[in-house]
DSSP file (Angstrom, degrees, kcal/mol; ACC not computed):
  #  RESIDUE AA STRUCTURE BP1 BP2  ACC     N-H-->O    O-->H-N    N-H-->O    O-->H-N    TCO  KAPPA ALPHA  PHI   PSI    X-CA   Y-CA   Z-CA
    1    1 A X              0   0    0      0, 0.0     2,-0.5     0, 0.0    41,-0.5   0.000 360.0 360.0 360.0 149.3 -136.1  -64.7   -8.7
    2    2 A X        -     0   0    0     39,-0.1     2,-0.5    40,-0.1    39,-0.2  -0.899 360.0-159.9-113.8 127.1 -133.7  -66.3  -11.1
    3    3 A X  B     -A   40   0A   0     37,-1.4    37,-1.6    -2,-0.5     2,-0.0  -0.869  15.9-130.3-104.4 135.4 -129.6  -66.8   -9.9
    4    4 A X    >>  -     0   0    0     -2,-0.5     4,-2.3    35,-0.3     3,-1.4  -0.290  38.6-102.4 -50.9 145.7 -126.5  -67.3  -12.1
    5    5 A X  H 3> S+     0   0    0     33,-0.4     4,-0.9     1,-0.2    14,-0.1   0.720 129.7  59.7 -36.4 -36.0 -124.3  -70.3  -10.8
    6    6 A X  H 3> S+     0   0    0      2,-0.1     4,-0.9     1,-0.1    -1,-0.2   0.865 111.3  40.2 -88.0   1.7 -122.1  -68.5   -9.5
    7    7 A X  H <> S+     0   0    0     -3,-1.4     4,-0.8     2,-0.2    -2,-0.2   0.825 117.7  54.1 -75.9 -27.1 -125.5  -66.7   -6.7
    8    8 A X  H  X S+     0   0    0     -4,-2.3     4,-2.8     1,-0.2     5,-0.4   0.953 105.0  45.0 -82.2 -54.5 -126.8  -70.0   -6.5
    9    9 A X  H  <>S+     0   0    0     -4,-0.9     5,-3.2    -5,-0.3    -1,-0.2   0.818 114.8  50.8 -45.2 -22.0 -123.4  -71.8   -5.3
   10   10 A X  H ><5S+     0   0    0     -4,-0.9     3,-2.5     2,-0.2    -1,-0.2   0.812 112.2  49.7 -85.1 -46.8 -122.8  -68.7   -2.5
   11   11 A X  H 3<5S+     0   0    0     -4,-0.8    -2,-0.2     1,-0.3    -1,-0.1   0.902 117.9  38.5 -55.7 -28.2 -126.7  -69.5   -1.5
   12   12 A X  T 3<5S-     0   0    0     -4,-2.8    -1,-0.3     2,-0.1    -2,-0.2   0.483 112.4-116.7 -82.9  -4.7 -126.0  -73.4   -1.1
   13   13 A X  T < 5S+     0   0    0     -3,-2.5     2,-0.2    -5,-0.4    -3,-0.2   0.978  79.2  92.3  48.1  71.5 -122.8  -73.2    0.3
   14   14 A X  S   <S-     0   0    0     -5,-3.2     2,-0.3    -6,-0.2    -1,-0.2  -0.776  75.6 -83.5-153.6-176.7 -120.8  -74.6   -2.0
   15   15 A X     >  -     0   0    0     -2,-0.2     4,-3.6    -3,-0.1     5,-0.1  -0.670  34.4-115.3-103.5 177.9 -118.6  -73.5   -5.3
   16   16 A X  H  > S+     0   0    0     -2,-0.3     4,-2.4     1,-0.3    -7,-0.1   0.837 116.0  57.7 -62.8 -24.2 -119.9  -73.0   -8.5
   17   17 A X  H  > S+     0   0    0      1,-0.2     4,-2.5     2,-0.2    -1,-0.3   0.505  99.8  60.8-102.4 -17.1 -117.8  -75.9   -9.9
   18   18 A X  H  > S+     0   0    0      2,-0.2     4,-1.4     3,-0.1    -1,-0.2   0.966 104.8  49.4 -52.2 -62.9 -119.6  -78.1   -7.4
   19   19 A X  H >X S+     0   0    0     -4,-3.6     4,-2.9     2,-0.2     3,-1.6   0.976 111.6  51.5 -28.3 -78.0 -123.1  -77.1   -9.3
   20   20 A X  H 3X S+     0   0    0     -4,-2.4     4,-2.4     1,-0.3    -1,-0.2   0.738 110.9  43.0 -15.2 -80.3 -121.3  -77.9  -12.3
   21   21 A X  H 3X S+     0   0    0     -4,-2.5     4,-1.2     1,-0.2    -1,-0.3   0.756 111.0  55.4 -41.3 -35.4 -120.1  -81.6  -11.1
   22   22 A X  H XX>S+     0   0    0     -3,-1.6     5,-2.1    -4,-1.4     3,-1.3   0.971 104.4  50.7 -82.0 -41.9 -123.2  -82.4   -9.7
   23   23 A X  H 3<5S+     0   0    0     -4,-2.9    -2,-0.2     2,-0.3    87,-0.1   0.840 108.8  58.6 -50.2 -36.9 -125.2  -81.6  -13.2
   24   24 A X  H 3<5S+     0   0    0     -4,-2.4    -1,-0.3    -5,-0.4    -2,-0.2   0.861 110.5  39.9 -62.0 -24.5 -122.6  -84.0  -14.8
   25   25 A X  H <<5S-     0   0    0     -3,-1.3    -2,-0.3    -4,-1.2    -1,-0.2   0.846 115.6-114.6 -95.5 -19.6 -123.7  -86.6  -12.5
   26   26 A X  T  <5S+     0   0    0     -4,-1.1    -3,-0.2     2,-0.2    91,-0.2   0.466  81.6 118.4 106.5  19.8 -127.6  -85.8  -12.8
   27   27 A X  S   <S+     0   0    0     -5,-2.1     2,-0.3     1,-0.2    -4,-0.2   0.969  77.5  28.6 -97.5 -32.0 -128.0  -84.8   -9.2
   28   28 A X        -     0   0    0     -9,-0.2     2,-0.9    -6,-0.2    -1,-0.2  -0.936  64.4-159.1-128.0 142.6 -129.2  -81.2  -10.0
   29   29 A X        -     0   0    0     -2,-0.3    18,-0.0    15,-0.2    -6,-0.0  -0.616  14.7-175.5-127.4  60.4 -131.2  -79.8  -13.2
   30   30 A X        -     0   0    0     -2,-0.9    74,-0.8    10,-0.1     2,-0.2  -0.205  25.3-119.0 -51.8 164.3 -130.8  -76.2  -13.7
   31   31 A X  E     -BC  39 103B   0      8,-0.7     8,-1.6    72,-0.1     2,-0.3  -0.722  26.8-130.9 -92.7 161.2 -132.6  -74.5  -16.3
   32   32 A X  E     -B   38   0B   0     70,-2.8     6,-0.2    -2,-0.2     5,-0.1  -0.785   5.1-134.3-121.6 176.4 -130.7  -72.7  -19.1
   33   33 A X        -     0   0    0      4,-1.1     3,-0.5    -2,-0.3    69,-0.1  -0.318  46.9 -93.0-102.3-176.5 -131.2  -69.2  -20.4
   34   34 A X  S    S+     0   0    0      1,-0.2    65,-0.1    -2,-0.1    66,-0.0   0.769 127.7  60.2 -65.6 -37.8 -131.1  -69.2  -25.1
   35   35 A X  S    S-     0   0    0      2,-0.1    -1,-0.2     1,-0.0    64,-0.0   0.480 131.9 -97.5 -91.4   2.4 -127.3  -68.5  -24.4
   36   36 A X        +     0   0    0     -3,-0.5    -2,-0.1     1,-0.2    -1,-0.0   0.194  69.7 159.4 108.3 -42.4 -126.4  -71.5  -22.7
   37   37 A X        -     0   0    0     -5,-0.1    -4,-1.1     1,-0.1    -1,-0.2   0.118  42.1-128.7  18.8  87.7 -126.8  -69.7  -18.9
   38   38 A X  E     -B   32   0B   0     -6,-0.2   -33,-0.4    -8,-0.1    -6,-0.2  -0.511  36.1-169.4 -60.1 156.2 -127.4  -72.1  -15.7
   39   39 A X  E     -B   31   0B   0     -8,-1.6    -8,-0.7   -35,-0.1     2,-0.5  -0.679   8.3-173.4-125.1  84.8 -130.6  -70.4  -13.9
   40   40 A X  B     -A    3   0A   0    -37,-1.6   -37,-1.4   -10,-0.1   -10,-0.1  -0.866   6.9-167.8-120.9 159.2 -131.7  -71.3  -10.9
   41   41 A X     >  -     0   0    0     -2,-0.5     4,-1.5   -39,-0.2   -39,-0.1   0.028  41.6 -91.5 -90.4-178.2 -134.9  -70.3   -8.7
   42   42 A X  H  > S+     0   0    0    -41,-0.5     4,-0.7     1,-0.2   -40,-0.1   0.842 131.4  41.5 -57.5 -40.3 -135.9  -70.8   -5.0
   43   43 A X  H  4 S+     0   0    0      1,-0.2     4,-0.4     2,-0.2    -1,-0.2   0.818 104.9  65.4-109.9 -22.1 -137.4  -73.7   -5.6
   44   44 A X  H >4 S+     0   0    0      1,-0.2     3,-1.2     2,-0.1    -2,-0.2   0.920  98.4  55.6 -30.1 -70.0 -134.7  -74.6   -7.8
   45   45 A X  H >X S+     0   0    0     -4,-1.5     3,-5.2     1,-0.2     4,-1.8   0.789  80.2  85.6 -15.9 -68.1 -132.1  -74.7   -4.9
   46   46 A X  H 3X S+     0   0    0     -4,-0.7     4,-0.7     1,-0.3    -1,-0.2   0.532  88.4  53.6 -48.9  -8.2 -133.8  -77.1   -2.7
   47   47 A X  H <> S+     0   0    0     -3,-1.2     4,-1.2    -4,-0.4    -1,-0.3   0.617 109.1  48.5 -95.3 -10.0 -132.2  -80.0   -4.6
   48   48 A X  H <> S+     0   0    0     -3,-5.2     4,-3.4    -4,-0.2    -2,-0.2   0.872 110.3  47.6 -73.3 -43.0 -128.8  -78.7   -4.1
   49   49 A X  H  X S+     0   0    0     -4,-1.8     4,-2.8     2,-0.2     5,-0.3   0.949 108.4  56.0 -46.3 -51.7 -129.2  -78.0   -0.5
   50   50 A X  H  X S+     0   0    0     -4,-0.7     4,-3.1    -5,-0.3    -1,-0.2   0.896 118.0  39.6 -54.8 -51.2 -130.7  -81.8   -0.5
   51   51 A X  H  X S+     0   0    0     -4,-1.2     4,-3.0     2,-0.2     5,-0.4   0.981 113.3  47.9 -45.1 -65.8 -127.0  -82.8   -2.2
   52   52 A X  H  X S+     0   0    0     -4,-3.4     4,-1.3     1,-0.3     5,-0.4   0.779 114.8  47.9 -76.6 -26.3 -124.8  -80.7   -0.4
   53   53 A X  H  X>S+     0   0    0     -4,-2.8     4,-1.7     3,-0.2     5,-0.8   0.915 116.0  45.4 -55.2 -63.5 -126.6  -82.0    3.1
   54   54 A X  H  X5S+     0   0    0     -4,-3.1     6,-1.5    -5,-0.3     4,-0.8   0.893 119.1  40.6 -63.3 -30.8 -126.4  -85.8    2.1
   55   55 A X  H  <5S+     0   0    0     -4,-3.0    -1,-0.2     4,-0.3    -3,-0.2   0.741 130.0  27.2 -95.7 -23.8 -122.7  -85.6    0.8
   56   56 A X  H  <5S+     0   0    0     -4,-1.3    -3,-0.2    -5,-0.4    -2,-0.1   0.747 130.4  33.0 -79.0 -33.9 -121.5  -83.2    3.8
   57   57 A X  H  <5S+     0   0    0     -4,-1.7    -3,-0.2    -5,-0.4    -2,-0.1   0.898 135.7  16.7 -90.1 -39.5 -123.3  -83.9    6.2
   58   58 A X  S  <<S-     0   0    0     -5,-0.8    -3,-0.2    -4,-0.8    -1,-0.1   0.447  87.2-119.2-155.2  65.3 -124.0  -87.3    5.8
   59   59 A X        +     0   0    0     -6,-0.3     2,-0.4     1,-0.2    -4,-0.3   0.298  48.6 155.6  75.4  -3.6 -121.7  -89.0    3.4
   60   60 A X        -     0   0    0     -6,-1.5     5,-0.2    -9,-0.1    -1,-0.2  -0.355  35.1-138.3 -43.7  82.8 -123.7  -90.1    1.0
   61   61 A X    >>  -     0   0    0     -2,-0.4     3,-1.7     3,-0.1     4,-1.1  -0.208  35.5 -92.5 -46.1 138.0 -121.7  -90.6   -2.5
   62   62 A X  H >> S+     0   0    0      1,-0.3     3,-8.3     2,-0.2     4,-1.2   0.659 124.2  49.8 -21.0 -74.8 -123.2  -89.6   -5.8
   63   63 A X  H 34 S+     0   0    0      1,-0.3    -1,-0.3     2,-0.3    -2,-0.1   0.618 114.7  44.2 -58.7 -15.7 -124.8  -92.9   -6.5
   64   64 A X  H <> S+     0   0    0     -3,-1.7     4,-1.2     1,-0.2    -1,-0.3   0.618 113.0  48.8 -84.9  -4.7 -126.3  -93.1   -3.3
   65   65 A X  H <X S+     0   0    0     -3,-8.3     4,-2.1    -4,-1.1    -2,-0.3   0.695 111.2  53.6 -98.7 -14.2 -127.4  -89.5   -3.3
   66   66 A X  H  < S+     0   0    0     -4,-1.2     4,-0.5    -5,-0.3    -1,-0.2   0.429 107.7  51.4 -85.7   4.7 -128.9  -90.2   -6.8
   67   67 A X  H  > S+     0   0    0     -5,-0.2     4,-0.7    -3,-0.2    -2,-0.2   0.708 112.1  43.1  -8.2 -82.4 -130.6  -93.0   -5.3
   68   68 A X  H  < S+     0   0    0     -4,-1.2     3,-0.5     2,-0.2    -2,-0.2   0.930 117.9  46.0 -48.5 -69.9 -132.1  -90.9   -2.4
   69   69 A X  T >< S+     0   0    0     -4,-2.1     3,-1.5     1,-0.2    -3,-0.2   0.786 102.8  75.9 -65.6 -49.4 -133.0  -88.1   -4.8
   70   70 A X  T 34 S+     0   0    0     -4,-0.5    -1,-0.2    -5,-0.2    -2,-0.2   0.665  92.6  44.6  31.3-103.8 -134.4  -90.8   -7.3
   71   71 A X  T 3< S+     0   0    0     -4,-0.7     2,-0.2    -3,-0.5    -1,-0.2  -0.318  75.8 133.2 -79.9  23.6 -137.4  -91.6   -5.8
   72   72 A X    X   -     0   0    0     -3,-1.5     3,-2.6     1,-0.1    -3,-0.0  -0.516  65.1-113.4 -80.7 159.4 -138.8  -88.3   -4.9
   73   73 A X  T 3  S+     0   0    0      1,-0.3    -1,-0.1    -2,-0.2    -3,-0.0   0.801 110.7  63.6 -67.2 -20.2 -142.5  -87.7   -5.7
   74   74 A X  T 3  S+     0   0    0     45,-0.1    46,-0.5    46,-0.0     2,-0.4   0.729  89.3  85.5 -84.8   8.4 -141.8  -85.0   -8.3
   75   75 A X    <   -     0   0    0     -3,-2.6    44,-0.2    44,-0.2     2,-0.2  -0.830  64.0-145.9-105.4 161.1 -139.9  -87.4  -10.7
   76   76 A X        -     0   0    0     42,-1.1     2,-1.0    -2,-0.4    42,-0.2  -0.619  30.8-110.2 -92.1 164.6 -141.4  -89.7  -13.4
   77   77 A X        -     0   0    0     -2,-0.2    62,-2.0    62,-0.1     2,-0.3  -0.751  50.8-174.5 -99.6  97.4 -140.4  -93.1  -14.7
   78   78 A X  B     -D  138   0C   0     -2,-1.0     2,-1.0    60,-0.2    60,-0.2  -0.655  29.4-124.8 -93.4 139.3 -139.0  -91.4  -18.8
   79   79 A X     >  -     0   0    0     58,-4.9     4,-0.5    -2,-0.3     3,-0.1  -0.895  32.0-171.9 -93.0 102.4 -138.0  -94.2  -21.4
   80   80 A X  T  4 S+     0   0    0     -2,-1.0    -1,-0.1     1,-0.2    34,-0.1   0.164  78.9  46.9 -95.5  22.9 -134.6  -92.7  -22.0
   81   81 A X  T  > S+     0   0    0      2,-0.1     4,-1.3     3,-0.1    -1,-0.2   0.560 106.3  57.2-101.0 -46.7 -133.8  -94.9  -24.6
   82   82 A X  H  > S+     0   0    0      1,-0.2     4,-2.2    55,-0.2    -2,-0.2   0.724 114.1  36.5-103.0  -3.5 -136.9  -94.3  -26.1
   83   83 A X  H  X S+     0   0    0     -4,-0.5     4,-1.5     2,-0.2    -1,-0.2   0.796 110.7  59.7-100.2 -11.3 -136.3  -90.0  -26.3
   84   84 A X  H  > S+     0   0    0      2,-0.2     4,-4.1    28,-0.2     5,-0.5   0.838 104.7  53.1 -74.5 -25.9 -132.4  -90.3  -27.1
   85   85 A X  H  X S+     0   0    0     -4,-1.3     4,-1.5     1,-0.2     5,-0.3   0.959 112.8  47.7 -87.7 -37.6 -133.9  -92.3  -30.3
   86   86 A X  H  X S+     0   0    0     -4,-2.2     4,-1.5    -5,-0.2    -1,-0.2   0.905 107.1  53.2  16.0 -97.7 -136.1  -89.3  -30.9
   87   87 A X  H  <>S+     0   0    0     -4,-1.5     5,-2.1     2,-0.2    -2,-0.2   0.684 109.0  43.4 -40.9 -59.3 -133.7  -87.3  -30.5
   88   88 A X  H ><5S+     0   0    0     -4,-4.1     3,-4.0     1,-0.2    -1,-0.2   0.898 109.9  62.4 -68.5 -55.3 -131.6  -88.8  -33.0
   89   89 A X  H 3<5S+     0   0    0     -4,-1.5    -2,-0.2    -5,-0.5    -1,-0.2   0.874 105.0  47.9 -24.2 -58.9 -134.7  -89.2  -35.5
   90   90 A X  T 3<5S-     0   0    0     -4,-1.5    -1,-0.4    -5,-0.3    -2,-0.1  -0.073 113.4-121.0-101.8  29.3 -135.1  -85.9  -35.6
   91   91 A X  T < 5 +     0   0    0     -3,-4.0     2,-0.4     1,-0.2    -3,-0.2   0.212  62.2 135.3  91.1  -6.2 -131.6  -85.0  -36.2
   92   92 A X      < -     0   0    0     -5,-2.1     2,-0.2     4,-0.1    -1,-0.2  -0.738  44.7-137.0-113.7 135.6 -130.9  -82.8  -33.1
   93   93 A X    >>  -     0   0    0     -2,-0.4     4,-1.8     1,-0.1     3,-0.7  -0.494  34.1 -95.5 -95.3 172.8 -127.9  -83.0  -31.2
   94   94 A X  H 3> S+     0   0    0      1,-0.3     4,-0.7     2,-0.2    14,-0.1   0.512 123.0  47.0 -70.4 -10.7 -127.7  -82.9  -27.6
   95   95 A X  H 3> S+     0   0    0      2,-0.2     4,-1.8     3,-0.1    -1,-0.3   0.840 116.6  49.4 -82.5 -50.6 -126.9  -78.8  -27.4
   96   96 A X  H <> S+     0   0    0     -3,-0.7     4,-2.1     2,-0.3    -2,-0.2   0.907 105.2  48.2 -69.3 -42.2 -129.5  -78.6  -29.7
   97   97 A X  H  X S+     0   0    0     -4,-1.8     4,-2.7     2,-0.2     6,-0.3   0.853 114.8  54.2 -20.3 -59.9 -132.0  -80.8  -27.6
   98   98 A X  H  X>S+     0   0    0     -4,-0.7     4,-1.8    -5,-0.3     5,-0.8   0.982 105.8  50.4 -73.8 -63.3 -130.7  -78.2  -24.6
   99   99 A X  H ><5S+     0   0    0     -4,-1.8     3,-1.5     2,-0.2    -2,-0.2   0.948 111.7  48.2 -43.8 -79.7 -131.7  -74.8  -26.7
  100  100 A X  H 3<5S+     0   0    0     -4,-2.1    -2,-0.2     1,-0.3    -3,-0.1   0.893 123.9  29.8 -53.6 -58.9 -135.3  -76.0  -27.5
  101  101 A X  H 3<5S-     0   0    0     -4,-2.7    -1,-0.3    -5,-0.2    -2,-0.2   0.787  97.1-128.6 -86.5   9.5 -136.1  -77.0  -24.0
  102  102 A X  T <<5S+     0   0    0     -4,-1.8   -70,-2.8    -3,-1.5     2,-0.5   0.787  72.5 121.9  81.1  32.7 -133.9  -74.6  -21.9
  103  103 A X  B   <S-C   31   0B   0     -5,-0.8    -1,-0.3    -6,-0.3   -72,-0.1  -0.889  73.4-104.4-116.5 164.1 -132.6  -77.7  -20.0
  104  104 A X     >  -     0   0    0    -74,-0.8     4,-1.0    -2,-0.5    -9,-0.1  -0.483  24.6-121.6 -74.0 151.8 -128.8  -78.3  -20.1
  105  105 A X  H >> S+     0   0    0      1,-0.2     4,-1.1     2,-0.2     3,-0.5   0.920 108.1  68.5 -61.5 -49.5 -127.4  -81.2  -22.7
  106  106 A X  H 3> S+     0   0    0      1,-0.3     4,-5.6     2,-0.2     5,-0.5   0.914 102.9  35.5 -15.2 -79.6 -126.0  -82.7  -19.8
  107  107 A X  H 3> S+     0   0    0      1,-0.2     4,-1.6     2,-0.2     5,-0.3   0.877 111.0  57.0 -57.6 -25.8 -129.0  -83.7  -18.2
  108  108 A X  H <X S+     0   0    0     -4,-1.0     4,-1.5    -3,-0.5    -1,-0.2   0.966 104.5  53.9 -76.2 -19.0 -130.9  -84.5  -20.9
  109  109 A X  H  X S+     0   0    0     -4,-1.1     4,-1.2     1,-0.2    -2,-0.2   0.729 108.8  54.0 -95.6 -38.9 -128.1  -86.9  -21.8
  110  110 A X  H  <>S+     0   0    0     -4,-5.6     5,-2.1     2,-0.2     6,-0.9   0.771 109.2  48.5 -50.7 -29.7 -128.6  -88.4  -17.9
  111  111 A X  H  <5S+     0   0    0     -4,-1.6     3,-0.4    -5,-0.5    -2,-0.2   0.824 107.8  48.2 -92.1 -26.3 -132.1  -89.0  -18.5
  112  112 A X  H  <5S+     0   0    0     -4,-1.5    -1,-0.2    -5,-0.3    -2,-0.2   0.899 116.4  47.3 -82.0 -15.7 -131.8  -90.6  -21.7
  113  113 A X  T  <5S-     0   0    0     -4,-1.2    -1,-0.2     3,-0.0    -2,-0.2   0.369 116.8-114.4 -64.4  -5.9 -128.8  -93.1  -19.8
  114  114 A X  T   5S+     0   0    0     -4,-0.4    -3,-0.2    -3,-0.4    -4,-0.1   0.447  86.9 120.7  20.4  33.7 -131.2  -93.5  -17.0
  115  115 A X  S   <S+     0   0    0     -5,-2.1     2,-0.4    -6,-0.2    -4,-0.2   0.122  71.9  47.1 -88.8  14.3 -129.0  -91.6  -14.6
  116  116 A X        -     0   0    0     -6,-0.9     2,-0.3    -7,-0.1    -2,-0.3  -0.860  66.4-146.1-164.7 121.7 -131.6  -89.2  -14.0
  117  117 A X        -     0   0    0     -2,-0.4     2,-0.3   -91,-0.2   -40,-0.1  -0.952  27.1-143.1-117.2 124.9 -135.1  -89.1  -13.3
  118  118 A X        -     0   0    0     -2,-0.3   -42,-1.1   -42,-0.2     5,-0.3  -0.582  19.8-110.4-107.8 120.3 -136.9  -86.0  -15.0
  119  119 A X    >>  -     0   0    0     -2,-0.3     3,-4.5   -44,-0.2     4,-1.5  -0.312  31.1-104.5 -58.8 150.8 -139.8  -84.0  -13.3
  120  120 A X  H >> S+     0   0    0    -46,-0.5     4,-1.3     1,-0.3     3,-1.0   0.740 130.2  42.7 -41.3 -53.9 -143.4  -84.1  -14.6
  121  121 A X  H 34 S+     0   0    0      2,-0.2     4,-0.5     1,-0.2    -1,-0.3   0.428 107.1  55.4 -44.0 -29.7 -142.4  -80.5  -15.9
  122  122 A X  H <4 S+     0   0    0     -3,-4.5    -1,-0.2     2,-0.2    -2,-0.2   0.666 112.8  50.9 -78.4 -21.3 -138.7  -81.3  -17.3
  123  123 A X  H XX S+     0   0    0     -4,-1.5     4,-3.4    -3,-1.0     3,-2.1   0.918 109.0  47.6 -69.2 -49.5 -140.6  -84.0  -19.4
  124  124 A X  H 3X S+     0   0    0     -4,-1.3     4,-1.5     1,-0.3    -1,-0.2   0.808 109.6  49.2 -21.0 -57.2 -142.8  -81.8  -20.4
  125  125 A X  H 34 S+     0   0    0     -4,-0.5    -1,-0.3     2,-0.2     4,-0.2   0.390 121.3  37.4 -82.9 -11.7 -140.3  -79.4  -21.3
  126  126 A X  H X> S+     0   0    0     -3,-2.1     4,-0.9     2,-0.1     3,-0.8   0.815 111.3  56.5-116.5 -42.1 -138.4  -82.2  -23.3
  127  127 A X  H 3<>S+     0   0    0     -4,-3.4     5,-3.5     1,-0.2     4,-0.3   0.649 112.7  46.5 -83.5 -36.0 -141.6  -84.1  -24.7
  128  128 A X  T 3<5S+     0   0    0     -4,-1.5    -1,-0.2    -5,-0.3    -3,-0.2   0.544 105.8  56.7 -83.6 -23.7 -142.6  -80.4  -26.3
  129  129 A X  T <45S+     0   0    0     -3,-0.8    -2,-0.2    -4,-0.2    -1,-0.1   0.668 116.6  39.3 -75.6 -17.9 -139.0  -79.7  -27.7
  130  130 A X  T  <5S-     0   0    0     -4,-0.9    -2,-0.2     2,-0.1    -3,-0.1   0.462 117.7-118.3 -85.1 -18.9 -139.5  -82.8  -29.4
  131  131 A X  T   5 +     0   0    0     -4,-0.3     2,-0.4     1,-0.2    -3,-0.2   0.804  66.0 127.0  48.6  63.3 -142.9  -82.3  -30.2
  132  132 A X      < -     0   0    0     -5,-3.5    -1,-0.2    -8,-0.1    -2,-0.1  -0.883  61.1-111.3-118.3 145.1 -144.7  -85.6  -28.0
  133  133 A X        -     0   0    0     -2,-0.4     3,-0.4     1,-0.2     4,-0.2  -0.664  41.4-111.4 -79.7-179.4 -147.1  -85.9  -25.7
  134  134 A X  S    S+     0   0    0      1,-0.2     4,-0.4     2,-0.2    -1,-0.2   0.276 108.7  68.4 -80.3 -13.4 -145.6  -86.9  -22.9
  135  135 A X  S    S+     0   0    0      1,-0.2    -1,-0.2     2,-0.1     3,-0.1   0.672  91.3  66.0 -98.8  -1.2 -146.8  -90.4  -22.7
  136  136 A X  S    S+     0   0    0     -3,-0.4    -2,-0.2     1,-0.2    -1,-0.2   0.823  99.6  53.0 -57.0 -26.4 -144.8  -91.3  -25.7
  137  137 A X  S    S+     0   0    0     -4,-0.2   -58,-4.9    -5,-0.1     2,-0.5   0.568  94.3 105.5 -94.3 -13.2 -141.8  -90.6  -23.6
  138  138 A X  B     -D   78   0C   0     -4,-0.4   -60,-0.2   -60,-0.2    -3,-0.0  -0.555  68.1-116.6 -74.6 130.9 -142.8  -92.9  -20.6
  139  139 A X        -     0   0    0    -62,-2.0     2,-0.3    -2,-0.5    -1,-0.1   0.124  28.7-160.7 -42.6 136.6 -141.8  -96.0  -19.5
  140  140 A X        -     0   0    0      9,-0.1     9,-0.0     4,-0.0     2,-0.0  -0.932  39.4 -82.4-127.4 176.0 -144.2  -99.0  -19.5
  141  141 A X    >   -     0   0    0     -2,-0.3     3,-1.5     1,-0.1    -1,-0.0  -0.166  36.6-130.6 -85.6 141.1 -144.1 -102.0  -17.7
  142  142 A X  T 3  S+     0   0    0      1,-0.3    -1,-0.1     7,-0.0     7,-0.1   0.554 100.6  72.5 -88.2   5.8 -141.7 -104.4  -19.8
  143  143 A X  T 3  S+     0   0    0      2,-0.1    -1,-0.3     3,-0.0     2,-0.2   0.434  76.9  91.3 -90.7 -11.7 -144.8 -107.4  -19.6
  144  144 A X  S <  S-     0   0    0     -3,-1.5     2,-0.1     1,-0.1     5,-0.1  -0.546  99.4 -95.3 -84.2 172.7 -146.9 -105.5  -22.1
  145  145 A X    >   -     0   0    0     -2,-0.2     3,-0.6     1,-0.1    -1,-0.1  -0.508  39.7-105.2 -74.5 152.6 -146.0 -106.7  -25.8
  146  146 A X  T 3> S+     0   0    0      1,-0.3     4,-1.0     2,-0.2     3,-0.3   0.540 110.6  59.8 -56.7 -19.9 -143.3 -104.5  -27.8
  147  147 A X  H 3> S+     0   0    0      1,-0.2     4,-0.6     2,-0.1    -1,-0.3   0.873 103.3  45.1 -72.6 -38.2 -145.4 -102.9  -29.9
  148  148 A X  H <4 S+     0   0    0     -3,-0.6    -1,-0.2     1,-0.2    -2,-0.2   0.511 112.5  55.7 -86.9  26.4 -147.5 -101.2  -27.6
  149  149 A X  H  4 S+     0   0    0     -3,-0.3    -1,-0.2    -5,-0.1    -2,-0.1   0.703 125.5  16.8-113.6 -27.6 -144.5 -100.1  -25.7
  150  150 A X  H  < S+     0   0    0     -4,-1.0     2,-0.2    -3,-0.0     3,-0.2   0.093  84.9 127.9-134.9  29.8 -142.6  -98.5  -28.3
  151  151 A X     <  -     0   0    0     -4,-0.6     5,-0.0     1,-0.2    -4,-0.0  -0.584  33.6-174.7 -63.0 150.2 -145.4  -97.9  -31.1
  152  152 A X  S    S+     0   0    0     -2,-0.2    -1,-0.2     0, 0.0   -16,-0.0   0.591  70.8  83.9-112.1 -53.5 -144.9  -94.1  -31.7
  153  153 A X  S    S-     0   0    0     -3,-0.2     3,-0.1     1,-0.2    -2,-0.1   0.680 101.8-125.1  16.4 -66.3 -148.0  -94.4  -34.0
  154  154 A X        +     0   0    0      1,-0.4    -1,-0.2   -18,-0.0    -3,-0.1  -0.345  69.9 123.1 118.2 -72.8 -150.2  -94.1  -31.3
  155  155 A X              0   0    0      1,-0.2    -1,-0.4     0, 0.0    -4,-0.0   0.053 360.0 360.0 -80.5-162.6 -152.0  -97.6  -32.3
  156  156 A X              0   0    0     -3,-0.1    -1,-0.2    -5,-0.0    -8,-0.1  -0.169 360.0 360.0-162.0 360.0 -152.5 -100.7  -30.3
């Protein structure tokens, strides 16, 4: 089942404008509806809860809860330099970025600052509005040479 912002804030115990603030900092990733629409599911939720526990409960400031949240198994390491230049390549601004993959500009605009680390599935979802595979948009280790690291090409 899918909740509006304002179903989802009641269900975390928090206000809606909380949601909000925390998507400006990168701590939470709704999906959007064609119209612009936060969405989020059940499983959606559990990273607000994750927030709204480390910052009430136990003090945790953004950067440390983005920190914490980080390094969970479901994110990948995205070259967010290397999809904002994309982005820009292909002409589409950051609303427009947010309509093709249903994720909000915000966020996408965290992952390309590296303030955000994107799940296999939000890459996906970003790496297909863009039309890439998805290991064009990953980081490599900065010890390979610069060509293979930011060849778009493909070759080697």
């Amino acid at each position: 089942m899918a909740y509006r912002i304002s179903e989802a804030a009641r269900r975390v115990g928090v206000s809606a404008s909380a949601l909000r603030q925390w998507e400006r900092r990168g701590l939470v990733h709704p999906t959007r509806t064609h119209a612009g629409y936060r969405l989020y599911n059940d499983d959606d939720l559990s990273r607000p809860h994750r927030v709204h526990r480390l910052r009430e409960v136990d003090g945790v400031n953004p950067p440390g809860i983005r920190r914490v949240l980080g390094g969970h198994a479901g994110s990948v390491d995205a070259d967010g330099s290397r999809l904002r230049s994309v982005r820009r390549d292909q002409g589409l601004s950051l609303r427009e970025a947010g309509h093709r993959s249903g994720l909000s500009s915000s966020f996408i605009s965290a992952v390309e600052r590296g303030a955000a680390s994107p799940s296999v599935a939000t890459l996906q979802r970003l790496t297909s509005a863009y039309q890439l595979s998805e290991g064009d948009a990953l980081s490599f280790p900065s010890t390979l040479p610069h060509r293979w690291r930011n060849d778009a090409s493909g070759e080697t």
